[in-house]
N, C-alpha and C positions, 0 to 999 in steps of 0.2 A: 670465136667466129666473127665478133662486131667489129673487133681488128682487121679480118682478114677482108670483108666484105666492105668498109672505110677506102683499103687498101686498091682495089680493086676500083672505086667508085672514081681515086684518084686519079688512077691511071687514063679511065676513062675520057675524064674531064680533058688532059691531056699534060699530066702532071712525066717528071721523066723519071727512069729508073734511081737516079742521084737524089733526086729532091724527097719521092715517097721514102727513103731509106733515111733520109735526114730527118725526116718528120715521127715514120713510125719505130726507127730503131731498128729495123732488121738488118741483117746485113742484106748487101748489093745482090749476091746469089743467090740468095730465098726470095725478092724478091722478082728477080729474073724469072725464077722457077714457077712463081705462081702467076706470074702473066703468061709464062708461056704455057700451062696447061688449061688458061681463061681462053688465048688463042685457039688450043688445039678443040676445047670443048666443044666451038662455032655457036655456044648460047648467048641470049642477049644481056645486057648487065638486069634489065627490069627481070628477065628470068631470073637470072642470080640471085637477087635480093631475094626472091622469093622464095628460094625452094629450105630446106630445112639442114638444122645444124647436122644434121647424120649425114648429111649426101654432099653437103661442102666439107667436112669434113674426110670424106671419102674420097671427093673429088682432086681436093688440094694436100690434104696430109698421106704420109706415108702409113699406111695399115697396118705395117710391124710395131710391136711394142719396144718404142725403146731404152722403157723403164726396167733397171734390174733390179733383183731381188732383192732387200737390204741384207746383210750378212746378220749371225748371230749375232757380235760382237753391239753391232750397231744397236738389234731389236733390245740386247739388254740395257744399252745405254738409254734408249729413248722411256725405257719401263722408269729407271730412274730420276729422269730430266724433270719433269711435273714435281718430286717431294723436297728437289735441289734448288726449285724456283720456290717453294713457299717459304725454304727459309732462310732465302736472302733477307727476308722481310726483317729477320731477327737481330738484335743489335752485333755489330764483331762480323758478321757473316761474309764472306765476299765470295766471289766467283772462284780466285785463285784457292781457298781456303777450301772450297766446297772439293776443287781438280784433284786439292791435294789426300781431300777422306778419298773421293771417288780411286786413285789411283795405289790408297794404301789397300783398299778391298779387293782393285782390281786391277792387278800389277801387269796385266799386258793389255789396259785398258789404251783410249786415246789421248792423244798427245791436248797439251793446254789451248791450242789456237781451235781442234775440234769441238773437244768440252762447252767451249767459250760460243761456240756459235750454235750448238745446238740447246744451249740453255738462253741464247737471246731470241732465236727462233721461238720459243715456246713462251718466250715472257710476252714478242709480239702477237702471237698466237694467241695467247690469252686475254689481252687487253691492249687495245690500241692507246696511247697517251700521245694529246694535241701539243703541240707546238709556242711555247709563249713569247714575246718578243720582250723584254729588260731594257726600260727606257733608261737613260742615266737620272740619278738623283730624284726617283719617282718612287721609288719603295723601298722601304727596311723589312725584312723577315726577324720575327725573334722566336726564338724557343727555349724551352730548360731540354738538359740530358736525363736522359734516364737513369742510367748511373750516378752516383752521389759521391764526393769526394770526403774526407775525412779529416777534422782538428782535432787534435789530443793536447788535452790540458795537461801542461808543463808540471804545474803541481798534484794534482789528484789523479791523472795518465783517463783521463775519462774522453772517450773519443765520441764526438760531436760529427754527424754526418751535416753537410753542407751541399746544396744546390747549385749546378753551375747552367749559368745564364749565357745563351749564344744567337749572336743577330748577325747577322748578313745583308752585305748593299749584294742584290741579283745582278746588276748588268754588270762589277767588276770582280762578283764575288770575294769583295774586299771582308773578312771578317773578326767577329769580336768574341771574344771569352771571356767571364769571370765567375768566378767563385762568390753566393752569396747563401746566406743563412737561410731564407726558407723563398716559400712562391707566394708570399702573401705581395699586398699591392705595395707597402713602404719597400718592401725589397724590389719586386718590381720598377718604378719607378725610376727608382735610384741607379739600377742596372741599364735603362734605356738613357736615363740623361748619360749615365759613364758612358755608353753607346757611341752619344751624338758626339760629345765630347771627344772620346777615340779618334770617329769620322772625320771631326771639324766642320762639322755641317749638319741640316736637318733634310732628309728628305721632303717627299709632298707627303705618305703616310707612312704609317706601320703598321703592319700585318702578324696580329697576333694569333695563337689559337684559343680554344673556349677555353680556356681556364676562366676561374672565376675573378680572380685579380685586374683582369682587363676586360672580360665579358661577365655583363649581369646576366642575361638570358641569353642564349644560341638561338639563330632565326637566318632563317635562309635570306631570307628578302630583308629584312630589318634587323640583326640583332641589336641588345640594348646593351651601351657602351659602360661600363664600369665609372661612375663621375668624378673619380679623382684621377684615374687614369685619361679620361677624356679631357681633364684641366690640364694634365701634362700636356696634352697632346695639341690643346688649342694654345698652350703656351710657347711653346715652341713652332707655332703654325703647321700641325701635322694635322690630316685624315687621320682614324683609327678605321681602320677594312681587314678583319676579322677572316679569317678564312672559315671555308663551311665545315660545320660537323661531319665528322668522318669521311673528308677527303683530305688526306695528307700533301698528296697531289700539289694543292693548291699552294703551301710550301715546299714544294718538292726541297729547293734550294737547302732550306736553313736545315730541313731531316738529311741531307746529304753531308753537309756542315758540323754537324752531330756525329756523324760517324766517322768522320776525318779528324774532330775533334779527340775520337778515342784510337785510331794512330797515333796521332800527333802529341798532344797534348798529355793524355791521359798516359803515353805510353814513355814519356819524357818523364814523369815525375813518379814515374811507377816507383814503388818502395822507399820514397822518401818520408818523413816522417815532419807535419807541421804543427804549430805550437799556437798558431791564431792566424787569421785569415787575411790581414795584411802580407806575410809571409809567402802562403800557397800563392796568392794572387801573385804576388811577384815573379813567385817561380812560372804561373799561367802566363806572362806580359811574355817572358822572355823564350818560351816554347811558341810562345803565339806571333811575335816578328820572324822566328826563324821558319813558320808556317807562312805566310803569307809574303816572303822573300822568296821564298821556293819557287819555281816554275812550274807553273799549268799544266797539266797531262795536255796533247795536243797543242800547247802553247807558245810563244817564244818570250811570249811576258809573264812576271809573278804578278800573284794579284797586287800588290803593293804598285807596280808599275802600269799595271793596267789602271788601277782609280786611282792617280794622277795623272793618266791622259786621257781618260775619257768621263771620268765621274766625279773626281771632284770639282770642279767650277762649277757643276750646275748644281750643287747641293747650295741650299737657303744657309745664310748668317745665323750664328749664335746670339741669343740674346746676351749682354753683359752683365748680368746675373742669372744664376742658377734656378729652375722649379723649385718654389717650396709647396710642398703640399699641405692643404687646408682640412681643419676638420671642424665638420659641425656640430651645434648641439642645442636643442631648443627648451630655453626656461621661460620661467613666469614673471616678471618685474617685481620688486618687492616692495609693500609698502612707506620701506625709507628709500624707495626709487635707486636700487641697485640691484645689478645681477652679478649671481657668483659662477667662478668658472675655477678647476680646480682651488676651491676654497679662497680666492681671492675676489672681492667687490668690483665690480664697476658703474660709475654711475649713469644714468640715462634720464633723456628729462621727466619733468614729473607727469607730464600727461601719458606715458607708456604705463604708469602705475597699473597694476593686475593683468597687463594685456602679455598675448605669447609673446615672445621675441626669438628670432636666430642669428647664434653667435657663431660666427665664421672665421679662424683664428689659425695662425700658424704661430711660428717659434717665436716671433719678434713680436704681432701684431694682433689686432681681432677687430673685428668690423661686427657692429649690432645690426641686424636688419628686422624692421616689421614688417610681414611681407615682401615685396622689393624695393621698398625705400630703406635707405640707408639711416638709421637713426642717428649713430656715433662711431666713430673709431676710437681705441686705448691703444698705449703701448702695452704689450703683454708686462703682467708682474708675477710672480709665483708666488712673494710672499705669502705665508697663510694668516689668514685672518686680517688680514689688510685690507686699504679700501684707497680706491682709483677714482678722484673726482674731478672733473672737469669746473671750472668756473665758470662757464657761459650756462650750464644745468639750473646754478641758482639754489640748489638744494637749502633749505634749511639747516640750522646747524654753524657752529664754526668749524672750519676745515684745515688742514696745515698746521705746522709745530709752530708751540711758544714762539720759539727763538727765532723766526722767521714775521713772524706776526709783530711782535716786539722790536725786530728790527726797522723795519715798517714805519712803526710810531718814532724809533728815533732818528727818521733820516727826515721825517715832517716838523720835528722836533726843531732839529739842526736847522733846518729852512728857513723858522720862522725866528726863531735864537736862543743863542747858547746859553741861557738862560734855565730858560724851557726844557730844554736838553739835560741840561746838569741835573737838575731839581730832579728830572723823572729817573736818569739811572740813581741817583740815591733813592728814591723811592725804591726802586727792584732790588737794592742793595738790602733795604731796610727790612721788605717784604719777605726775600728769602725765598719763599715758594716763588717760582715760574710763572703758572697760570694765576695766581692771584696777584702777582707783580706787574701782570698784562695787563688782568682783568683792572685792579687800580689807574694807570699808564693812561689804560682809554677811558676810563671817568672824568680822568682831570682835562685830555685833550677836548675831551664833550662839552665840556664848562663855557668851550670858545662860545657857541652856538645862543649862550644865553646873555655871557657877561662883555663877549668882546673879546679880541687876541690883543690889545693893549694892559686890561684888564688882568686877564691870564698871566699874562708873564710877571706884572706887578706883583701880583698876589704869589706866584712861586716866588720872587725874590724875597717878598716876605717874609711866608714861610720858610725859607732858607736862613733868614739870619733867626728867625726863632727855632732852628733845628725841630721843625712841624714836619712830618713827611707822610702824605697820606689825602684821598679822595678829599674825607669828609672836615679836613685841618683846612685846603685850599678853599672848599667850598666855603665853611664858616670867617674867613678871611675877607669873601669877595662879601658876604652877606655884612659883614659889619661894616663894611667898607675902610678897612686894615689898607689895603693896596693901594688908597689915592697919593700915599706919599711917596711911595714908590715908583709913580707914574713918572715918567721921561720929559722933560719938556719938550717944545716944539725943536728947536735944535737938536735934540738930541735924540730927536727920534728914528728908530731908523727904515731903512726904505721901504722893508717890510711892513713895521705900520704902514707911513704913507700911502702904499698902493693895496692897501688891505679894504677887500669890499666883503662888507658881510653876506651868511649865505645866505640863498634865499629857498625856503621851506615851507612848506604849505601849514606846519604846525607852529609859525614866526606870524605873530600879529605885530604891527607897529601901532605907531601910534594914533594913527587915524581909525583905526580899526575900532579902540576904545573911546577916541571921541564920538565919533558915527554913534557907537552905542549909548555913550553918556545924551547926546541927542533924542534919540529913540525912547530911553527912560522918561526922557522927562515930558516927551510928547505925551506919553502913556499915563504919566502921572497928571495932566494939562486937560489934556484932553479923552481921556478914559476911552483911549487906542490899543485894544490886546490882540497880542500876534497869534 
């Protein structure tokens, strides 16, 4: 009656028979008819509005009923219609499948376009569902199916059920399928980058449901985002937005997608037999382009051509390397200032000695952190029982093989002359052990520091033609002073002396050092001055 009475108000105002019927949807003759029996009435419109739903009703509708009885046929089907909508809900189930039990029970039942309408009647009947608008390159849906597909190993015939992973772009229903070994988050992960990858682009989020893989806790207003799944997600610059517990609704899309999947997909590979999941997955690629080539029910585009004209451009760049995922793990620093991570050393400076630390490491790399300071980065090593030392640490200890250390000593060697150089690999030659051939190697280069690098090499020449080869031969050569005949004259020296400045070392006294003191003694002796 709020129609009829609208209607009515219009006319008044001085709207014309054409206009009220374009506005309210009646047709031209009904609305004729209810002006003309507003005319015939001689009431005013303020009476009208007033008087009550029974007496406009009365006044303006026809008092026969022109409702007829529903037929037998009909009252059975409608008894039915309510237990044919619950289970649509079930996986496989569709409307046509339901016409077809309905009509095996009830073979002069109604035809599929009836069926079809009084099962949507009763779904709107039952719950109204809002309207959503699918901006391009604004969200990804993902979900697993419920149904599980199957590997049977080649050799032992042992059949492995496997998880199949399915995400959807909503505004072109462009979609993805793959086969993956379980719902933990490394599978997870790995199935949204193949996603993005598929797509060639990243949306703004992903819309997953509560599993645990991508949601820590479910929370209407805040849930808490899984932290590895959310590293994915900031690395690829995605939201992660969660749809809410137990509203399916809220992906309607990708539960839709699921079950197209097991038309399509599922129904393509039915009875084939796979040996490992590179395989199945292959067989999924190429069920999954002839799904998405297909044309749209109501369509004239497949999805494939719909998200290249409307969805792909506005999907975000791929980064140029792939997510790797990190994992944590926090130890204690050790007192020879290294942390071990699957049984391998790494070192850290010494002031983190006994403090926690967290090690945050993927395949290649790992980053120490004391709280949020970064302490060090390693390259990741696996060996076991090995050890990862940085040289800027300082650690105690020598660090790095013989043969690298040794080499060392003979390129300083060679620098300063070949001399020098010869004498020491006969030395290593002589020594035979490695680490004691080093250990020798840097005795005699240490020598410079006391006796001089002209000295040095004299005294190895020396020892050289007395086939001496050894620390404590060179040292007792410079002590007798063996080597002054072997000293170079001024000609013949070469550049290297010439530009040789000795080092300078806070445990090197010259010679004033001992005069000053010769001084001082004698003060003390002179004058009875004690320090």
């Amino acid at each position: 009656m709020t129609k009829l009475r609208n209607l009515l108000r219009c006319y008044a105002i001085g709207m014309s028979i054409k206009s009220i019927s374009s506005a309210f949807h009646p047709s031209r003759n009904t609305v004729r008819k209810y002006v003309r029996r507003y005319q015939e009435s001689g009431l005013t419109l303020d009476l009208l509005m007033t008087m009550s739903e029974e007496k406009l009703q009365e006044m303006f509708l026809d008092n026969q009923n022109r409702s007829r009885k529903p037929s037998a046929r009909m009252d059975e089907l409608e008894a039915l219609i309510p237990d044919y909508v619950k289970r649509l809900s079930r996986k496989g189930v569709t409307v046509k499948s339901l016409h077809e039990e309905y009509l095996r029970e009830h073979p002069d039942g109604y035809k599929y376009s009836t069926f079809k309408r009084a099962v949507r009647r009763q779904k709107y009947h039952v719950r109204v569902v809002g309207h959503v608008d699918h901006l391009a390159g604004d969200q990804m849906y993902i979900d697993y199916a419920g149904d599980k597909l199957e590997v049977v190993d080649a050799e032992t015939g042992e059949v492995r059920c496997v998880e199949v992973f399915v995400a959807i772009l909503p505004c072109s229903h462009y979609t993805y399928c793959e086969a993956v070994w379980s719902q933990k988050k490394e599978d997870l992960i790995v199935a949204c980058e193949n996603a993005l990858h598929f797509f060639g682009g990243a949306p703004m989020a992903v819309v997953p449901d509560n599993l645990k893989a991508a949601v820590t806790r479910s929370d209407r207003n805040e849930p808490v985002i899984n932290e590895d799944f959310a590293a994915m997600a900031e690395f690829y610059d995605m939201a992660v937005f969660p749809a809410r517990a137990r509203h399916p609704k809220d992906k309607a899309l990708v539960e839709n997608a699921v079950k197209l999947m097991y038309r399509s997909v599922y129904a393509d590979i039915e009875g084939l037999v796979f040996h490992d999941l590179a395989s199945l997955n292959a067989a999924i690629r190429n069920s999954l382009g002839a799904f998405n080539d297909r044309r749209m029910s109501g369509r004239k585009e497949s999805r494939r051509e719909l998200f290249e004209e409307v969805e792909k451009e506005y999907l975000q760049p791929l980064p140029a390397v792939r997510f790797q995922m990190k994992a944590r793990k926090t130890v204690t620093v050790m007192k020879n200032s290294y942390v071990m991570l699957n049984k391998h050393h790494y070192s850290v400076p010494k002031e983190y000695i006994g403090k926690r630390v967290d090690i945050v490491y993927d395949a290649d790399s790992l980053q120490i952190y004391h709280g949020l300071k970064l302490v060090t980065s390693h390259m990741r090593n696996d060996t076991p029982y090995g050890y990862t030392q940085k040289e800027a640490h300082k650690l105690p200890g020598r660090h790095g093989s013989y043969e690298k250390d040794l080499g060392e000593i003979y390129e300083r060697a060679r620098a300063i002359d070949n001399i020098l150089l010869n004498y020491l690999r006969e030395v290593a030659a002589q020594k035979e052990y490695l680490p004691l051939a080093f250990r020798t190697c840097k005795g005699i280069i240490s020598l410079e520091k006391k006796y001089g690098l002209a000295r040095l090499v004299a005294a190895c020449a020396c020892a050289s033609e007395g086939r001496q080869y050894g620390y404590n031969e060179v040292l007792e050569i410079l002590k007798r002073g063996d080597d002054v005949s072997f000293m170079p004259s001024d000609d013949d020296t070469p550049d290297a002396f010439l530009n040789y400045k000795p080092q300078i070392h806070k445990n090197i006294r010259g010679r004033e050092y001992y005069s000053n003191l010769s001084g001082n003694e004698k003060e003390d002796d002179n004058g009875d001055n004690k320090q």
